[in-house]
N, C-alpha and C positions, 0 to 999 in steps of 0.2 A: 819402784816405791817412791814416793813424794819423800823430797829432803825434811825430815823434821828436827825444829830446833835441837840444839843438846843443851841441858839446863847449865845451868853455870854451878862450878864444884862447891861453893861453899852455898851453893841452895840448893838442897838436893832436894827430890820430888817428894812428895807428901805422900806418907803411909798407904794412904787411900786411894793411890794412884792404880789403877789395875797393871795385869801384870801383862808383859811384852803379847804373849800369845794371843791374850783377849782383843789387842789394840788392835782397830780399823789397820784395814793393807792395803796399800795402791800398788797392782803388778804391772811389774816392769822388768824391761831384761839388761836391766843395766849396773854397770858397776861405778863409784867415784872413787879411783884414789887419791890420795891427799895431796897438798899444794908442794911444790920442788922449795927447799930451802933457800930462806932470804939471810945475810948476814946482820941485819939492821933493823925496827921497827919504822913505819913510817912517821912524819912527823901528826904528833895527837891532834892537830888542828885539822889533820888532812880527811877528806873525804871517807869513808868505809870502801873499804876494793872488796870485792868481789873474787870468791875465792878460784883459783886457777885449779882446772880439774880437768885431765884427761878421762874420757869415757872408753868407755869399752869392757874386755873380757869378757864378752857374753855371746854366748849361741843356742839358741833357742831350736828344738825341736820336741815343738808336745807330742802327749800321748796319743793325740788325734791323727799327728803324720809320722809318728814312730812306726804304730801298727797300721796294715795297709785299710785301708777303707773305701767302699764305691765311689764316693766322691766328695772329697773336702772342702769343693765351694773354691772359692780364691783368698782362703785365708791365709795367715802367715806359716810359712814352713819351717823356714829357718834364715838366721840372722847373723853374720856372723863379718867379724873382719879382718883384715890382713895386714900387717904395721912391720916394716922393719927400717934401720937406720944403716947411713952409711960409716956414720964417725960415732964410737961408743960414748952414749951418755948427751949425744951433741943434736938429738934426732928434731926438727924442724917442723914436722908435721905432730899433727892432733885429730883425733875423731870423736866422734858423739853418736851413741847408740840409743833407741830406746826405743820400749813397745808396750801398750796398754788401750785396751779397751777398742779394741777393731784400730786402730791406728801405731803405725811404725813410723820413726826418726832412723836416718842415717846420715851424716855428718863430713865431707874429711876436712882438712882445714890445711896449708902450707905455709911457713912463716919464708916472708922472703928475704933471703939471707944475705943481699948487696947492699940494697937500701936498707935494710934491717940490721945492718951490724952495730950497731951502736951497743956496749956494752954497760948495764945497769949495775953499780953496785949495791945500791939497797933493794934489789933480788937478784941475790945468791952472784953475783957478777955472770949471769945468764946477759945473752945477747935480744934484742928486741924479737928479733923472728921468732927463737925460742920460746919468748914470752904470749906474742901475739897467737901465734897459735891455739897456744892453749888457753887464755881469755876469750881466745873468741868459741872454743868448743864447750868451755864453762859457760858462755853465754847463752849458745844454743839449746844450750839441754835443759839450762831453765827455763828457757822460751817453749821447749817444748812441755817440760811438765808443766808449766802453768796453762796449757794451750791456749796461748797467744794466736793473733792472726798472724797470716804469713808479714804483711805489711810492717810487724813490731819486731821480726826477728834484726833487721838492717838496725832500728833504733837501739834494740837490747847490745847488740854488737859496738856499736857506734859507741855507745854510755858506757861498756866497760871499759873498752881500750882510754876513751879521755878520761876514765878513773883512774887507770895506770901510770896515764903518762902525767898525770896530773902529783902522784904521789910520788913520785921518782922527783927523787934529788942527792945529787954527789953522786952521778953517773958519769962517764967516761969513755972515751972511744971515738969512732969515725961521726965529722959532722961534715959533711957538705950540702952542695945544692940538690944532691940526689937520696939524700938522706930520708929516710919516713920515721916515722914514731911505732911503732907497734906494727909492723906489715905484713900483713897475711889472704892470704888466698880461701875463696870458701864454697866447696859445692855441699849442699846439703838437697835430701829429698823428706816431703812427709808427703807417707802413704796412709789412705784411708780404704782400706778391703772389707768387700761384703762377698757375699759368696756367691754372686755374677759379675763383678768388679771390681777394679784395683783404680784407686785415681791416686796420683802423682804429683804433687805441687814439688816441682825442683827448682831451687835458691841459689843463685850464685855468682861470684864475682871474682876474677882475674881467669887463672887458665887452666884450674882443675877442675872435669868434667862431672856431668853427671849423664846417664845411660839408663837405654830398656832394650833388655832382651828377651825374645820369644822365640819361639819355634821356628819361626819366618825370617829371623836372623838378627843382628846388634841394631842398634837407634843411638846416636849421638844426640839428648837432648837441647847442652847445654853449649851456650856461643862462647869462644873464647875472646877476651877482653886483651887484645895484640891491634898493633899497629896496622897490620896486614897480614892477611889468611891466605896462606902458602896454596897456590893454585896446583894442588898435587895430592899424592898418598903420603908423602913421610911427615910420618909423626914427630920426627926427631933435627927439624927446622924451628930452633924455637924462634918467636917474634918478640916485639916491646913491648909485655905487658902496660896499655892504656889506665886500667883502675886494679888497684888494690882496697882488701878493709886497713883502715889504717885510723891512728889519731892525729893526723897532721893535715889534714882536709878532708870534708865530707867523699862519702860514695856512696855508690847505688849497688843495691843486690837487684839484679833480672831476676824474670818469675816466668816461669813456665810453665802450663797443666798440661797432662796427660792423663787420658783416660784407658783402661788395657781391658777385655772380656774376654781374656783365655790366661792360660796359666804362664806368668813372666819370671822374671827377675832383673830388680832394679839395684843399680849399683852406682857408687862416688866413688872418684880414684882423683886423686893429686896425679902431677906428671912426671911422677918417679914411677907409679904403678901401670902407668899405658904405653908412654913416650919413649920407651927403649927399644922397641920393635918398628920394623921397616915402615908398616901401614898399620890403618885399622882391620886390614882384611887379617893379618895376623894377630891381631891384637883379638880379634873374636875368635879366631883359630887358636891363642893358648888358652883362653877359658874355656874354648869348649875340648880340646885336645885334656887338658889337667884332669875335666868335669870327667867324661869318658874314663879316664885310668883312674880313678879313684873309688875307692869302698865306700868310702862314708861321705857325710860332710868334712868331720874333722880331718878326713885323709886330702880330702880335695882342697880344703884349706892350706893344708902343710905343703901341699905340693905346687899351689898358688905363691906360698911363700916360699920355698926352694927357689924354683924357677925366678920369681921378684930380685930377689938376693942375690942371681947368679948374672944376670943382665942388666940392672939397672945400678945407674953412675948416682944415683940421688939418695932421699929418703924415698919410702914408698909406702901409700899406704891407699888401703881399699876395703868400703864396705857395701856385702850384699845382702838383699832381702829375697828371700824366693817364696811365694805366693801360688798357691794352689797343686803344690805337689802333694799326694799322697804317702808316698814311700822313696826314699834314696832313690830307688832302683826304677821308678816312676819319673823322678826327675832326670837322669842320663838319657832312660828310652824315648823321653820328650825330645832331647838335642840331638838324637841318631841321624834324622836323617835330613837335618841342616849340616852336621859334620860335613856328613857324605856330601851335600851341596858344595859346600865352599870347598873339601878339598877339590872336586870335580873342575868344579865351572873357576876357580880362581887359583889357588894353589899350586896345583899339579903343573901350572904351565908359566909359573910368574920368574920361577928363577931363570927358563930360558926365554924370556922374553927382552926386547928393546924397549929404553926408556917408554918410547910413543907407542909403545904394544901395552906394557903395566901400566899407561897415562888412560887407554881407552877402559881396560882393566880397571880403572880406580873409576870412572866417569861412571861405570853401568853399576858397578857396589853401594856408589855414591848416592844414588838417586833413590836409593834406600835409605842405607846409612843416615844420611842429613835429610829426609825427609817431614821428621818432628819439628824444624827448626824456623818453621815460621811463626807470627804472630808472638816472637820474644818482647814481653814488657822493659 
């Protein structure tokens, strides 16, 4: 639904207003809860901020892929995502959902919490990462309900953060040379599906990914923005993030398209949701190991989020889109007999193997894997 103003309380609507039922609807599958408490009002002279809103709580399955049907085209199945924290109340990351009119948003976002500690007391004494995150997932979602071009979402991002940092004063906490204003990480994906095609515009900047998965196995869209690219499988080598979104100097969102004409599912994960397992060969081995053991979506969800919870050192958070399944049970029979592949050819033989045996192991995965990854704007 498009945000519509709320009238202000002492003008209330005019008699002749029709009533809620009658009024135009924009659908969408998404929810806003309200902004985290600030202790302080900003000063009146200052700028309008932009209200900070995590997105989310939404899963989407219509009655077209409830019930089984010959063929659903490559519309949208289901939408859904995975969020959990390390430290209660303290959670870093942010996401943005949202779906209307042949076209899906998904979102994640990471506030980064070294150079982001600086703590704000005229909001809520919340630390900048905290902050950043969710200004920039409130950004996005309005980028996307207003559908914006891809090119406006970097500036929508860019304009809230310097609203932020711009209305903060009588803040507190860590200032050095390593310091940022608002720091957060951003993969987001907008999909456009018709029912021979899914196209993919993935956004993003610092080192949370964006992904496509089909039958034929996982895709690593999105480049991560590090020093240097670990000439290996482990996931769990982090580098020096190069660009952050931030308000202390401009950055760039990369862009990528992807076009898909069979049935996928595209997915954003922060590196709390990937980076805790050995490689990607694993990393597409618990999605599809979870996908497999699960009844439903909502089951395969809960079990995404078990499994997140039980091995990751971070926040974690991850949203997917799945595009031209018919029925649950249509979606798993799709990943059988990639399962069967990678346990076969990769799996079964990685924990007895030598470094240079798992090295040639990751080269032949790889040449899949990272094969989306040219032609990054």
């Amino acid at each position: 639904m498009r945000p519509r103003a709320r009238p202000r309380r002492q003008n209330p609507p005019p008699r002749s207003r029709p009533p809620a039922s009658r009024r135009p609807r924009r659908r969408t599958a998404c929810s806003r809860p309200t902004s985290p408490r600030r202790t302080q009002r900003p000063p009146q002279k200052a700028r309008p901020r932009p209200q900070i809103r995590e997105k989310g709580s939404c899963m989407k399955l219509s009655k077209k892929t409830a019930r089984k049907t010959a063929d659903p085209g490559l519309e949208l199945s289901a939408l859904f995502f995975v969020n959990g924290e390390k430290k209660q109340d303290l959670c870093e990351d942010s996401y943005a959902l949202g779906a209307h009119d042949g076209e899906v948003f998904l979102g994640v976002f990471d506030g980064c919490g070294g150079s982001g500690a600086r703590v704000y007391d005229v909001y809520g004494g919340h630390t900048g990462a905290y902050l950043a995150s969710r200004i920039a997932s409130g950004a996005a979602y309005d980028w996307f309900q207003n559908e914006e071009p891809p090119a406006a979402l970097e500036q929508d991002i860019a304009r809230a953060l310097q609203c932020y940092k711009e209305n903060a004063s009588g803040s507190s906490g860590i200032r050095s040379s390593m310091a940022k204003d608002f720091p957060t990480t951003a993969a987001a994906a907008k999909c456009s599906c018709s029912p021979s095609r899914v196209d993919a515009d993935f956004l993003w900047c610092g080192d949370s990914r964006g992904f496509l998965m089909t039958a034929d196995g996982l895709k690593q869209i999105t480049v991560d923005d590090v020093q240097h690219t670990v000439d290996g499988p482990d996931m769990r080598s982090d580098g020096i993030m190069t660009s952050v979104c931030s308000a202390s100097k401009p950055f760039h969102l990369h862009e990528k398209q992807v076009s898909c004409s069979q049935p996928c599912i595209v997915l954003t994960a922060t590196d709390g949701g990937f980076g805790y397992v050995e490689s990607p060969i694993q990393f597409e081995a618990l999605l599809l190991d979870t996908l497999l053991q699960s009844s439903s979506i909502e089951d395969w969800r809960e079990k995404l989020f078990g499994i997140l919870k039980k091995i990751s050192a971070d926040d974690y958070t991850m949203c997917l889109a799945c595009f031209g399944y018919a029925s649950f049970a249509d979606l798993k029979k799709a990943f059988e007999p990639r399962h069967k592949a990678l346990l076969e050819t990769y799996l079964a033989v990685w924990n007895d193997s030598t470094q240079e045996q798992q090295q040639q192991l990751w080269l032949e995965y790889a040449a899949d894997y990272l094969s989306e990854q040219d032609d990054v704007k």
